[in-house]
C-alpha positions as CSV (number, residue, x, y, z in Angstrom):
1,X,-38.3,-38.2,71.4
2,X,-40.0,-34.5,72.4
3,X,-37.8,-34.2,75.5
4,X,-34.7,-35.2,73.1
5,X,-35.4,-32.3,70.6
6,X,-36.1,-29.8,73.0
7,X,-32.5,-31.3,74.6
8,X,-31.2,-31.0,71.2
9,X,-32.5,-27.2,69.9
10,X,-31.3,-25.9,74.4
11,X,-28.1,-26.8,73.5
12,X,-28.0,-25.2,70.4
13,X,-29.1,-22.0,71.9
14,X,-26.7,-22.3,74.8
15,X,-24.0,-23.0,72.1
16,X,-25.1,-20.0,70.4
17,X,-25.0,-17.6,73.3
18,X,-21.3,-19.1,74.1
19,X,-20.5,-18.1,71.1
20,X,-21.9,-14.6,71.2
21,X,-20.1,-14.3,74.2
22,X,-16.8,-15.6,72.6
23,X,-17.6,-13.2,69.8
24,X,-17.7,-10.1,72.2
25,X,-14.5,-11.2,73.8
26,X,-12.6,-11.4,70.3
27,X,-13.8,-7.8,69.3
28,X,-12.8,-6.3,73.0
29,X,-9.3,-8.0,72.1
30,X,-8.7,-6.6,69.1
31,X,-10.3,-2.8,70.4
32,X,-8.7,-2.5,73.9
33,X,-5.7,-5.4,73.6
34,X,-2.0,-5.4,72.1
35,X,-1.7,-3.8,68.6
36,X,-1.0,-6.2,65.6
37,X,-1.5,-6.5,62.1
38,X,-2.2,-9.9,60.5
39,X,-4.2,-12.8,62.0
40,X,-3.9,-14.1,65.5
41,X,-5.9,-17.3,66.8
42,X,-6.9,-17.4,70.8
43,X,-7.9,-20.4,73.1
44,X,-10.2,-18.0,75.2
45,X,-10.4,-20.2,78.5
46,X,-7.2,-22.7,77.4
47,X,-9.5,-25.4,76.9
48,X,-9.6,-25.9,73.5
49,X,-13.1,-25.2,73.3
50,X,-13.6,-21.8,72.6
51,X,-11.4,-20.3,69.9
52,X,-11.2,-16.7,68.2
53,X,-9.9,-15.8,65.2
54,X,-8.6,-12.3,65.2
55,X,-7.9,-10.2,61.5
56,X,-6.4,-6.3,61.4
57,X,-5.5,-4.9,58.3
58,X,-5.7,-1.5,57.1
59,X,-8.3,0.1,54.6
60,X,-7.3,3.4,53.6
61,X,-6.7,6.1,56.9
62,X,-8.5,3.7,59.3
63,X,-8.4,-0.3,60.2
64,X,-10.2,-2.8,59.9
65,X,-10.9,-6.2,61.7
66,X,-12.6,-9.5,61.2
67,X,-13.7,-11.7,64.3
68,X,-14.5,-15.1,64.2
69,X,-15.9,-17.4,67.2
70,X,-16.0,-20.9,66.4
71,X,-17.0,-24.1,68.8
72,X,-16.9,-27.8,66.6
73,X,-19.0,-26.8,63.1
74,X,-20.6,-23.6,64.5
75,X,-19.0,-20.0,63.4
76,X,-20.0,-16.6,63.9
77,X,-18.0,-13.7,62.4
78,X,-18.4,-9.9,62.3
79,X,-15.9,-7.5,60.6
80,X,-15.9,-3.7,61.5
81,X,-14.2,-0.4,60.4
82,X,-12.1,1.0,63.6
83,X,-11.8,4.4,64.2
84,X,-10.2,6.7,67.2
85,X,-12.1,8.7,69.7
86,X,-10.5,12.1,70.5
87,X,-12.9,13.2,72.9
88,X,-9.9,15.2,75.2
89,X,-9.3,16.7,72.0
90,X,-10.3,20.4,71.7
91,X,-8.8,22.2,69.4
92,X,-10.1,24.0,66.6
93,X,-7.8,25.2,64.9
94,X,-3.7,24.8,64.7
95,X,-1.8,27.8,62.8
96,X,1.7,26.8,62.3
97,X,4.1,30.1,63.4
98,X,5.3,31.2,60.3
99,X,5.8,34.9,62.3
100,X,2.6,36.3,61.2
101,X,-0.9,36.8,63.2
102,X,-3.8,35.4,62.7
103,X,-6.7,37.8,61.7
104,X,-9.8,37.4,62.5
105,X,-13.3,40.0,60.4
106,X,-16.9,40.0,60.0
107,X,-19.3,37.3,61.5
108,X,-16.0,34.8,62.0
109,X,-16.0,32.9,65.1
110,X,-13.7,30.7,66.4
111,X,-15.2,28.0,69.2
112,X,-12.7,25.5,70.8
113,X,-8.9,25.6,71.6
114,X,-6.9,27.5,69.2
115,X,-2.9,26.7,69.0
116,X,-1.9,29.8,67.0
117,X,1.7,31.6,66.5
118,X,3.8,33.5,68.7
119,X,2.1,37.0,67.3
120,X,-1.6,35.3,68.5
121,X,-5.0,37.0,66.9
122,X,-5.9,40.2,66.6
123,X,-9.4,41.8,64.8
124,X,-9.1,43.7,61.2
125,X,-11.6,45.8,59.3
126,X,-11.8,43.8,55.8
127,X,-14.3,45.5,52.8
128,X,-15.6,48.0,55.6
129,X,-16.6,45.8,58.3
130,X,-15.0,44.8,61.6
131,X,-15.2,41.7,63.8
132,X,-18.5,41.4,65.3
133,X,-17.7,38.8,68.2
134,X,-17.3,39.7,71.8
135,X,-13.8,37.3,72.0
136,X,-11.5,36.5,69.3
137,X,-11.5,32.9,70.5
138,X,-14.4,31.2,72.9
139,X,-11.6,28.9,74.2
140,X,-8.2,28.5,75.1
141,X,-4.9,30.4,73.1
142,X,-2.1,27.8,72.8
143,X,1.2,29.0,71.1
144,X,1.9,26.8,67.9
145,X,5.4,25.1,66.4
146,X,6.8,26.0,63.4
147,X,5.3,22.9,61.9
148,X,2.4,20.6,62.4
149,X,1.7,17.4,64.4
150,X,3.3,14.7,62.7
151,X,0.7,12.8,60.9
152,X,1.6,8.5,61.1
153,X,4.5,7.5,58.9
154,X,3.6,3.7,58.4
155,X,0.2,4.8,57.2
156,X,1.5,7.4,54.7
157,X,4.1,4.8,53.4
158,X,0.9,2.6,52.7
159,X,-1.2,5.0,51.4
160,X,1.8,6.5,49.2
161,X,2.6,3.1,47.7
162,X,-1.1,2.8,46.8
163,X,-0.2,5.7,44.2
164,X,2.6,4.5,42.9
165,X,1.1,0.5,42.6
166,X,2.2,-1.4,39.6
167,X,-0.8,-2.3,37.5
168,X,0.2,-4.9,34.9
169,X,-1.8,-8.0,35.0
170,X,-4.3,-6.1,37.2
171,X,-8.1,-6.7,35.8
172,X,-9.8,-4.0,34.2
173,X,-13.1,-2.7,35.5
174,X,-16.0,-3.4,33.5
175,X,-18.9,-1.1,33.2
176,X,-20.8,-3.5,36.2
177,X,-21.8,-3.1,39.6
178,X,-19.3,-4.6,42.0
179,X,-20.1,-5.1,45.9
180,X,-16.9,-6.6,48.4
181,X,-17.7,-8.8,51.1
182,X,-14.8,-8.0,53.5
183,X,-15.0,-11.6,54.9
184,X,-13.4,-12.3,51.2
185,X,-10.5,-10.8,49.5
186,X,-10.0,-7.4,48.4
187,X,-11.5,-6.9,45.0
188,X,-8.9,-4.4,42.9
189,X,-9.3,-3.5,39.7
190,X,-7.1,-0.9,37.4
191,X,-9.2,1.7,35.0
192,X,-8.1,2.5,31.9
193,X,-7.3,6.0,30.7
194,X,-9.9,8.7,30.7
195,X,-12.6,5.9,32.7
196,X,-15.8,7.8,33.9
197,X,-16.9,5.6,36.7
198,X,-20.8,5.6,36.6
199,X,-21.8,2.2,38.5
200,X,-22.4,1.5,41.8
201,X,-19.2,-0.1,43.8
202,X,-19.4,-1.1,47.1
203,X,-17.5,-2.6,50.5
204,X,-13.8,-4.3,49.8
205,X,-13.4,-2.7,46.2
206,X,-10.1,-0.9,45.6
207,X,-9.5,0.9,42.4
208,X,-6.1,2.1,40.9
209,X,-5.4,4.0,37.6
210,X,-2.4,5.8,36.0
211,X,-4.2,8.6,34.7
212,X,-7.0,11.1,35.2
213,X,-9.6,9.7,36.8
214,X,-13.1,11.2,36.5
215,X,-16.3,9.9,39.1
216,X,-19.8,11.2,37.5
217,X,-22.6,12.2,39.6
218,X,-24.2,8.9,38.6
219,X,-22.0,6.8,40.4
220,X,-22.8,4.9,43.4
221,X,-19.6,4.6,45.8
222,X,-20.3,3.3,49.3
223,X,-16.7,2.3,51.3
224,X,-14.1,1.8,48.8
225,X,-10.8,3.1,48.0
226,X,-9.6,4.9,44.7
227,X,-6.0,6.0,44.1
228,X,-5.1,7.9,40.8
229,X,-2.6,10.4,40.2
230,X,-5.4,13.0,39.0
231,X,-9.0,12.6,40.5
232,X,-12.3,14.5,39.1
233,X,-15.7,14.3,41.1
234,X,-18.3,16.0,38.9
235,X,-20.9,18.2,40.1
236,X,-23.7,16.8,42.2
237,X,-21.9,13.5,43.1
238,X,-23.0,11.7,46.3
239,X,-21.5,9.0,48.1
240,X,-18.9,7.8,50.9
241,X,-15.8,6.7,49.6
242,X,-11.8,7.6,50.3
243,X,-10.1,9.5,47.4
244,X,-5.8,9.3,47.6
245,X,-3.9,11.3,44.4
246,X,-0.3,12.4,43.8
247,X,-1.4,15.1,41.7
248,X,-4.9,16.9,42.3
249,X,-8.4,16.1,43.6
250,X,-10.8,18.5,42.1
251,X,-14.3,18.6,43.3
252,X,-17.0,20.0,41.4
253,X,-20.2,21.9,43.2
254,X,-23.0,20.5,45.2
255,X,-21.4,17.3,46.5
256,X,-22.2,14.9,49.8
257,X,-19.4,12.5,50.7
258,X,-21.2,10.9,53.6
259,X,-19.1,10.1,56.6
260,X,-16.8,8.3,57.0
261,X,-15.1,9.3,54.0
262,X,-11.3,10.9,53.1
263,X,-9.6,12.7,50.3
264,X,-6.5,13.2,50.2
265,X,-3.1,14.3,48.3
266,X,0.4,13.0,48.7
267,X,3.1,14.4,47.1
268,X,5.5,11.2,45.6
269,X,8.6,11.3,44.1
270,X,6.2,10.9,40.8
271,X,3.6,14.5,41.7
272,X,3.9,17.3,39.7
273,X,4.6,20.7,40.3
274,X,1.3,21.3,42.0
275,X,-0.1,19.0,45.2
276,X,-3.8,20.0,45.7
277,X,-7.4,19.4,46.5
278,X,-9.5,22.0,44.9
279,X,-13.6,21.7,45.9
280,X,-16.2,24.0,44.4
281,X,-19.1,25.9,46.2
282,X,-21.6,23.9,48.9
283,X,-19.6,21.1,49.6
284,X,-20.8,19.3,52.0
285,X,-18.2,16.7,53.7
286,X,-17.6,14.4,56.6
287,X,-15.0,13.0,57.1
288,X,-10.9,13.9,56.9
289,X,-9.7,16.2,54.3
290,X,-5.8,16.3,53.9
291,X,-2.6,16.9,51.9
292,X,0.9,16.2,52.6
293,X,4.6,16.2,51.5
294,X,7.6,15.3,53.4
295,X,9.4,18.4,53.0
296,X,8.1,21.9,52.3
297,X,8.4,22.4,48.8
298,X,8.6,26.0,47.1
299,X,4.3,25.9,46.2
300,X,3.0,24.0,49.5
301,X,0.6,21.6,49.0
302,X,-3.3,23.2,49.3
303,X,-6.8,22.6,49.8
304,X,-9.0,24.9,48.1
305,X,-12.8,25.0,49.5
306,X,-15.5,27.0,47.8
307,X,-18.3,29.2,49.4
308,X,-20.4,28.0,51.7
309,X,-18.7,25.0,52.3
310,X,-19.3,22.9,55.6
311,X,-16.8,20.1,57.4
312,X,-18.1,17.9,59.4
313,X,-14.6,16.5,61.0
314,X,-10.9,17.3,60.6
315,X,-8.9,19.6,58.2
316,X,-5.1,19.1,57.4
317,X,-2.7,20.8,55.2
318,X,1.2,20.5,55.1
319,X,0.6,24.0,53.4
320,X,-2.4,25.9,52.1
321,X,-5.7,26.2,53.0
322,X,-7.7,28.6,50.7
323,X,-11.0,29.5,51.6
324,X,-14.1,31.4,50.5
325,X,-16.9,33.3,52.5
326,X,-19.3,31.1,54.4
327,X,-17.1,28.1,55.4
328,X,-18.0,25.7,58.7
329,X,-16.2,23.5,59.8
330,X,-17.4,21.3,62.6
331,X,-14.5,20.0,64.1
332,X,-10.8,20.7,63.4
333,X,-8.7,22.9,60.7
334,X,-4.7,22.4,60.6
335,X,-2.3,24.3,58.1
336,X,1.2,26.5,57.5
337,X,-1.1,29.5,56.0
338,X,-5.0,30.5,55.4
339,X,-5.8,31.8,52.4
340,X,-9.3,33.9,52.3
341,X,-10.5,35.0,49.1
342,X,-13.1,37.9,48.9
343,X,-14.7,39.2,45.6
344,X,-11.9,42.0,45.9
345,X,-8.7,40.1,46.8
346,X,-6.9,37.6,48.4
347,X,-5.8,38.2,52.4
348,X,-3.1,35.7,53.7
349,X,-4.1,34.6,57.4
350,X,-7.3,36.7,57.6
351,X,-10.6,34.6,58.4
352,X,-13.8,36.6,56.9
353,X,-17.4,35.3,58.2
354,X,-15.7,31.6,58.5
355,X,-16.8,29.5,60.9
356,X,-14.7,27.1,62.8
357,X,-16.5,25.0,65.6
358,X,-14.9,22.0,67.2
359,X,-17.8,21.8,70.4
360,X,-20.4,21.3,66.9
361,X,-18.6,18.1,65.9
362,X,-20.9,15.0,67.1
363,X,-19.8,13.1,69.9
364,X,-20.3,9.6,68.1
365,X,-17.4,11.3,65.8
366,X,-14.5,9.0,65.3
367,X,-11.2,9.9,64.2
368,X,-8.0,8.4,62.1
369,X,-4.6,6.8,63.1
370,X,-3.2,9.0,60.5
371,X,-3.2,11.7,63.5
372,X,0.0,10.9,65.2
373,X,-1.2,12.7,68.2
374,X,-4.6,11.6,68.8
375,X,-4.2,8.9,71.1
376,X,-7.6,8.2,71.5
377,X,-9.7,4.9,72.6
378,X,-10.6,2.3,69.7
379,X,-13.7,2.1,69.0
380,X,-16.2,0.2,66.2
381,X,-16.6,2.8,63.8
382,X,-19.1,1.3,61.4
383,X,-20.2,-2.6,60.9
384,X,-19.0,-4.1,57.6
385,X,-20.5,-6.8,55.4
């Protein structure tokens, strides 16, 4: 009877390791095998014995995947966030060539590739005080186009149909805490107008309104996805989360977002006038900040970032990027135009004691598929629940 548990309970554990095994092989599948989208099942060794069950879908600018490995009864599952690694990437900065240098004052420094217009970089005086480097760019000069990379179509399609998302029969969210298991279905809810979210909401949680949207300081966001047409994230707020307007994003002073997390504006047929993201002073962020519109419209879309500011990640504007003393960015900036803003006025494509560093970016970094160019390795970004 001993000898037949101990039979029993070695079995179990070799049938556990085989299915660890199986598990590993599901996740290399879906990292270094064909793309797909949807669920796929594998007979690993065509024996019908050892099955995977392989899940892709998207979750805001980056995928996601559930794995299953199942022999008889026995499962085991994991589900992870994917992200891209751009390691060959070293660019810092990308100036589209709108026939005007780039400028470069005071304690600036440029560290990486830079991919800058036809007219290149040159040092200014600006409020008495010249460039105090010893090279206007440690790193290559690349010429630029006359536009950015293309950013990926299919995601913005997705991510623009977020915004305009009909919301009858949606439920409403409550005033409790919500937490998504993404072994389960996505858990959306719709806010109704002038909502102040103030709870904590985490994992597979997706939130939609047709109005101004406002996140206090209180709230607790950790993974999930918000699309409004106006978003407001009040002083002091701290979290990880990915923000997608039409209209405006306006953050208020003193924030984290925690990597990995995203805002960004898309201008629909339904924006207004104005397409921007608009941060106040010490923001500190990590993650991907962008803006987009199809076509270049007469007031570009911007991103607005307040003193003393610091990126850890990637920048990109189909327009504007507005800036103020003191900004770092640890990783990559992309626009049509800078915008510098000094107590006495406002410089187009001058950089003032800015900061722009892509070899300061940490190498366990991970990047978006929303980068058309980065063609990167896949890699596990971050284990999900």
């Amino acid at each position: 009877m001993l000898a037949a548990h101990y039979r029993s309970a070695y079995l179990k554990e070799l049938r556990f390791n085989r299915l660890l095994l199986n598990l590993d092989s599901g996740i290399s599948l879906v990292l270094f095998g064909d793309d797909f989208s949807g669920r796929k099942l594998f007979d690993l060794f065509e024996e019908n014995a050892d099955s995977v069950a392989l899940e892709k879908a998207n979750w805001g600018i980056y995928d996601y995947s559930l794995v299953k490995s199942f022999i008889s009864g026995d499962t085991l599952k994991r589900a992870f966030l994917i992200g891209k690694s751009d390691e060959s990437e070293l660019t810092s900065v990308y100036l589209s060539d709108e026939d005007r240098p780039l400028s470069v004052s005071g304690d600036t420094r440029i560290t990486g590739d830079a991919v800058l217009p036809k007219s290149g970089v040159k040092q200014s005086y600006v409020e008495g005080r010249p460039y105090s480097g010893t090279k206007l760019v440690y790193g290559a000069i690349k010429e630029s186009k006359r536009t950015l990379p293309a950013l990926d179509e299919p995601m913005l399609k997705r991510l623009s149909s977020g915004l305009d998302k009909e919301l009858q029969g949606m439920p409403w969210l409550g005033r409790e805490d919500v937490s998504g298991s993404f072994f389960d279905s996505v858990k959306v809810y719709r806010l109704k107008p002038g909502a102040v979210i103030r709870q904590s909401l985490s994992g597979n949680v997706a939130l939609y309104s047709d109005t101004t949207l406002v996140i206090s300081a209180e709230a607790n966001l950790d993974g999930i996805q918000v699309y409004a047409p106006f978003i407001r994230v009040d002083d002091g707020f701290k979290g990880a989360c990915q923000l997608f307007a039409r209209d405006s994003i306006v953050v208020g002073k003193g924030t984290t977002f925690n990597y990995p997390s995203c805002l960004g504006v898309i201008r629909t047929q339904s924006s207004g006038d104005e397409v921007k993201i608009s941060c106040g002073d010490r923001l500190d962020f990590n993650g991907v900040l962008f803006s987009y519109e199809a076509k270049r419209s007469g007031l570009q879309t911007t991103i607005s970032l307040g003193k003393d500011t610091r990126v850890n990640g990637e920048i990109y504007a189909t327009g504007l990027v507005k800036m103020e003393k003191g900004l770092k960015v640890n990783g990559k900036i992309a626009c049509n135009r800078f915008l510098m803003q000094t107590p006495q006025t406002l410089y187009e494509n001058f950089l003032v004691d800015v900061d722009f560093n892509r070899k300061a970016r940490s190498k366990y970094y991970l990047s978006s598929g929303i980068f058309k160019e980065n063609a990167g390795k896949n890699k596990i970004l971050k284990w999900l629940n």
